[in-house]
N, C-alpha and C positions, 0 to 999 in steps of 0.2 A: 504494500500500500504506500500510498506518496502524498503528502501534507505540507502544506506551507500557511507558515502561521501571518497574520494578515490583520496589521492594527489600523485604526481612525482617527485623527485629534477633533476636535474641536473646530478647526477652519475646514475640514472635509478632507485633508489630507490622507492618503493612504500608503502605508510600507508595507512589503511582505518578505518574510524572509526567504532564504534559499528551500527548494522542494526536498525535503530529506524521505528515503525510502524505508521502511522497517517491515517487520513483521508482524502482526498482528498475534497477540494470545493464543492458543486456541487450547480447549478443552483438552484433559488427561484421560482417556478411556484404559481398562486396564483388562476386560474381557476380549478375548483374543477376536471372537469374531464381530464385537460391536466394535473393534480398530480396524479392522477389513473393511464392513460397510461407510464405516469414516472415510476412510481411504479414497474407495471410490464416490463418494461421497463431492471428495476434495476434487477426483479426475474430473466430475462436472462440470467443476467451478472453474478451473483452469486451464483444460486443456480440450476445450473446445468437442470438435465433431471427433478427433482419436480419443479421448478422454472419455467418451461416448461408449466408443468402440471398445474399449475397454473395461470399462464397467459391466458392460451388458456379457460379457465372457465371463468377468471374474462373478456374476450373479448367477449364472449359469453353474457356473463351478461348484458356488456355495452353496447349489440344494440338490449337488448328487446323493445319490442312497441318503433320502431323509428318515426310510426305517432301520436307519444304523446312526445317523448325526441328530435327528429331532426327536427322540422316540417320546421324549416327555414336554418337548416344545415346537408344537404341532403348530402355535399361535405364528410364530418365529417365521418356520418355514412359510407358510400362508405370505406372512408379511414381504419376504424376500421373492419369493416368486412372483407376487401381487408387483415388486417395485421392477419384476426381471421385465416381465408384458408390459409393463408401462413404458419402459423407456425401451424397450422394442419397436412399439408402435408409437412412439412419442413425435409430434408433428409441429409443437409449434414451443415456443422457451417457456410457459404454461406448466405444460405437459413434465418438462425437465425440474423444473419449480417442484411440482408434486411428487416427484420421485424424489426429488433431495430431501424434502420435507417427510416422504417416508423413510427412509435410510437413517434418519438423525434420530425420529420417534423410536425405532427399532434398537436403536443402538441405545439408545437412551433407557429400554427397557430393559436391555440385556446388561447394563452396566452393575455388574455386582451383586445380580437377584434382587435390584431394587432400589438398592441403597442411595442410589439418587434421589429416587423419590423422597424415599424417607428425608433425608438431609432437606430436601426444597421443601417439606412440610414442616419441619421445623423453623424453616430461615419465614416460611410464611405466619407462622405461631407468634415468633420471636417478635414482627410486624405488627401483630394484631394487637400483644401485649403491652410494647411500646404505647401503640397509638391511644391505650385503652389508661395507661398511665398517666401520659401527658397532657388526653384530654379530662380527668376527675372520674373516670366510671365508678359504680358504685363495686364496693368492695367484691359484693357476691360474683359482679358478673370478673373482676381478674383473678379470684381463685380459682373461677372455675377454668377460666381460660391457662391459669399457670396448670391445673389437672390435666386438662389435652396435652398442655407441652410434657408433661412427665410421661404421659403416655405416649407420646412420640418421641420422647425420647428415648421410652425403652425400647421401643419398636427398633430407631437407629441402631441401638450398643447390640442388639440380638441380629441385627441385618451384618452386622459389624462385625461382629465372632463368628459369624458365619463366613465368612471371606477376610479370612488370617493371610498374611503375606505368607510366603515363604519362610522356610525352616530358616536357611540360609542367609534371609533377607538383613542386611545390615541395619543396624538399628540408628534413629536418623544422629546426629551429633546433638549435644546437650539435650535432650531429649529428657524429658520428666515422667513418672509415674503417676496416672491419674487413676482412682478406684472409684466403681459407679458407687462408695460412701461418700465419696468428695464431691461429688456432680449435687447427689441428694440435699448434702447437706447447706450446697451454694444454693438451690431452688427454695430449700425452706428459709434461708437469709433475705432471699428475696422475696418471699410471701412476708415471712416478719415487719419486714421494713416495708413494703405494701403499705400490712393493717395497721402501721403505726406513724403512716403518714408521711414517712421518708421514700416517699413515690419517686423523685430525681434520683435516688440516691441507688430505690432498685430498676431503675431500669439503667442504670450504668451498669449495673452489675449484670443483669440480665446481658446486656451487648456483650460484655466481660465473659461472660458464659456461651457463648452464642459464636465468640471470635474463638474459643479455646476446641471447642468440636469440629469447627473448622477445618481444623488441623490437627484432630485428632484421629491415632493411629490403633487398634489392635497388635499384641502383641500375647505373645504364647508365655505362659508359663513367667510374668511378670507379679511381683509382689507391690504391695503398695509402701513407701518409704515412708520412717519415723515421723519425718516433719511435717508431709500431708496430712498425715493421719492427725495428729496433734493439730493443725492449724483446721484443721474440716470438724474433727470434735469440739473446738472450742469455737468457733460459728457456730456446730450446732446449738453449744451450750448457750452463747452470748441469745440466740433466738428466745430458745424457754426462757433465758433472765429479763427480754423486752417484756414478754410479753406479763410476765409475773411482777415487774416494776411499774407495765403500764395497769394492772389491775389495782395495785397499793395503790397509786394516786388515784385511780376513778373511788376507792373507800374513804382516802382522804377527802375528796372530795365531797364524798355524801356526809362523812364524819364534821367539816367544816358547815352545810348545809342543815345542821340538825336531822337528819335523815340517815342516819348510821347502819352499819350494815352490824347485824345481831349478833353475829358469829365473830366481827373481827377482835371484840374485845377494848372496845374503844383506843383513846392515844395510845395508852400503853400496847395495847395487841398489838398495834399498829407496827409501835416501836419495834417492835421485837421479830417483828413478822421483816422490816428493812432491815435489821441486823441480820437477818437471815442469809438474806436476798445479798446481804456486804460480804459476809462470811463465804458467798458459795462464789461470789466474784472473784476473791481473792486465792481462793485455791486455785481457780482456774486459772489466773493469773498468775501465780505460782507454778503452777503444772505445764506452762508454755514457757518458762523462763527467757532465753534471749531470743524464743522464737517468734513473741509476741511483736518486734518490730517496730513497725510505722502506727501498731497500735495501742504499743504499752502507753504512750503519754495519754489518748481517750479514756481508758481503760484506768488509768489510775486516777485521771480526774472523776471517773463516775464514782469509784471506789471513797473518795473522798464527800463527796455532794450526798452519796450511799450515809455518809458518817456524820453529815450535818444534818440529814431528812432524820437520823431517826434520833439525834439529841433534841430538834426540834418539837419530832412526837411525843418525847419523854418530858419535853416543859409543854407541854398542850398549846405549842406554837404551832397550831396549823397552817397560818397562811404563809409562812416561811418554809415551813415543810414541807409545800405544796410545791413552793419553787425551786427546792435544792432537790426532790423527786424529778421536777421539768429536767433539771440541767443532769442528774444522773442518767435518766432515761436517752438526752439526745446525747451524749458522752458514747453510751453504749452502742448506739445507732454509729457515731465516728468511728469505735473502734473497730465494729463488726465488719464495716465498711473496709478499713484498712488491714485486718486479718485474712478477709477477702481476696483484695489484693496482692496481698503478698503470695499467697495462693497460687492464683493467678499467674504470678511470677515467674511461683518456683514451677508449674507446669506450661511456661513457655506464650504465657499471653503476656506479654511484655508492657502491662500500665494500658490496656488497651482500653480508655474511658466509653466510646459510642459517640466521641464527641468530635473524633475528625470527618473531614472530608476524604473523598474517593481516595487521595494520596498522602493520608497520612496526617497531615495537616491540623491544627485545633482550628475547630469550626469556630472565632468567636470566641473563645477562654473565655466566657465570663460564665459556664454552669456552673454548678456545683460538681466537684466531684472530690473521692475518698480522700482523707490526708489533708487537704487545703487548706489554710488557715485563714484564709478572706473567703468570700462565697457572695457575686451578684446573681441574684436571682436567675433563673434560667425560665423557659419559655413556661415550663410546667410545674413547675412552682410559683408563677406569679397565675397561673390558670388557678392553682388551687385556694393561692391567696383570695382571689376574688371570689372563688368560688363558697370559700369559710365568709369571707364576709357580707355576703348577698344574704347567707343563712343566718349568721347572726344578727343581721338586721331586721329580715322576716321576723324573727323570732322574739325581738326588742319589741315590737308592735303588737303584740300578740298581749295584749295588758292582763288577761286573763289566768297567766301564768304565775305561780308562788312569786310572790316578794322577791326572797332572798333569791331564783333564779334570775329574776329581772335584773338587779342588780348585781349579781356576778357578769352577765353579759352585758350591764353598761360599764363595766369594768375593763371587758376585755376587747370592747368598741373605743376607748379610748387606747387603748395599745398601737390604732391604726392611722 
């Protein structure tokens, strides 16, 4: 192919540069006979009326004795004979159009028992959950949509051990071990972070996960190593700690409300209930030692805010308790973020935010993403911001509603 790059100013001028020739990408096929119909496929495209001529022999060829080469893909042979008569009889570039178009479908299906498909069903998941992110959907419908992608994604890992390289096959350089506990335990990160309202934050991660299968290989007879394992148990953990942190404040909150929840045991239970929740952070904080990273600093600031919510509950300071709970909880959400990432890392997705461009590029630096110590708003975070405040305004009007909720929400209307 041949391109010449071609600028404008402002007075109408135009420059172009020299015409540089390349090659075009083109697809990896690794079944033996979906790279044959490729092949000819390409004779099409290139080499005219003998490219023709050649095709239509090597089609020929490929469906000798099909009750010895198709015995189980009857579909296959159908398809290949179906493209030999086409371009037989083929009369006008139409005709040639539709046999290329069949040759590619074919190949496409013979690639790996599927495995393509599966992969495009996932890169189309990964699509839908994004977009389901960044525009506010309600909760129920991206659990359910992150359900499909688990289920597609088990479907890939099983398409995937199904078509193992070779015994012999060299294994690629720096190459990481990933175990379908470490995939699981990033999908539940990213449900966590979901229902807790760090929507930016998972669908970074989602992209993060989504860039790592990409390029992700099968391999025979591989164990999973010490510090995945560690780094994927302690996501999992940090998940059950959101979501058990974001419960203590919804108590605290009914507990400041007069509306207490029966069982918790008032401030004291409370207390005792985030000494817990401090105690269980810090072993696992403990238990990752220098593997913790880019997220020991989150991690020990929650652990701290953990240690100010519950002296708070213990002097029946709840509205202070309330807010060293906020800042443990988003603490947790950073770290989770950034054990993530390191993740990430150490299996060869190298900081891959969701946030460049086609080439690599930061789209705009100003999202959110894990680690960062500044944060401008990004597209879907201020969707959401608007989105929290349209409802807490409805909600302000509604006079009908207790007192004391009234005025917690003219409270947290002045925060905007």
């Amino acid at each position: 192919m041949e391109i010449t790059l071609e600028a404008k100013d402002g007075a109408g001028n135009i420059g172009r540069s020299k015409p540089v020739r390349f090659t075009l990408p083109a697809r990896v096929f690794t079944n033996p006979l979906a790279r044959a119909l490729v092949e000819q496929r390409q004779n099409l495209s290139l080499q005219g009326s003998a490219g023709r001529d050649t095709a239509t022999l090597a089609l020929d060829a490929l469906t000798l004795a099909p009750e010895a080469f198709y015995q189980n893909q009857s579909g296959v042979y159908v398809a290949i004979r179906a493209a030999y008569w086409a371009l037989k009889t083929a009369r006008a570039p139409q005709d040639i159009a539709h046999v290329q178009d069949l040759l590619w479908q074919t190949a496409l299906a013979l690639e790996r028992g599927g495995l393509s498909s599966a992969a495009d069903e996932l890169r189309r998941l990964q699509q839908m959950i994004s977009q389901a992110l960044a525009q506010g959907a309600p909760q129920p419908i991206i659990d359910a949509l992150l359900q499909r992608y688990q289920e597609a994604l088990n479907r890939y890992l099983q398409m995937l051990a199904q078509n193992p390289p070779a015994a012999n096959a060299p294994v690629p350089k720096g190459a990481k071990v990933l175990r379908p506990q470490d995939l699981q335990a990033l999908l539940n990160a990213i449900q966590q972070l979901s229902q807790t309202g760090a929507r930016a934050q998972a669908q970074q991660l989602l992209a993060m996960l989504q860039s790592l299968l990409e390029n992700l290989h099968m391999t025979a007879g591989a164990g999973g190593g010490q510090g995945d394992k560690a780094l994927s148990d302690a996501i999992k953990g940090l998940g059950d700690l959101m979501g058990k942190q974001r419960q203590l404040l919804d108590k605290t909150f009914r507990e400041q409300q007069g509306n207490p929840d029966p069982q918790a045991g008032g401030p004291k239970g409370l207390a005792q209930q985030q000494g817990s929740l401090r105690d269980r952070l810090n072993k696992l904080v403990q238990g990752l030692g220098p593997k913790a990273g880019g997220g020991a600093k989150d991690l020990g600031e929650a652990g701290k805010q953990m240690g100010q919510a519950q002296g708070n509950l213990g002097e029946r300071a709840l509205d202070n308790a309330g807010q060293a709970e906020r800042n443990a909880l988003d603490s947790l959400r950073k770290g989770a973020g950034a054990l993530a990432k390191d993740l990430m890392k150490q299996n060869g997705a190298q900081g891959e935010s969701g946030n460049e461009d086609p080439l690599g590029r930061e789209n705009g630096g100003n999202g959110a993403s894990f680690g960062d110590e500044t944060r401008l708003p990004d597209k879907s975070q201020m969707a959401r911001a608007r989105s929290i405040l349209k409802e807490l305004r409805r909600r302000a009007e509604e006079r009908g509603r207790p007192k004391e909720e009234l005025d917690y929400i003219d409270r947290l209307l002045k925060q905007f």
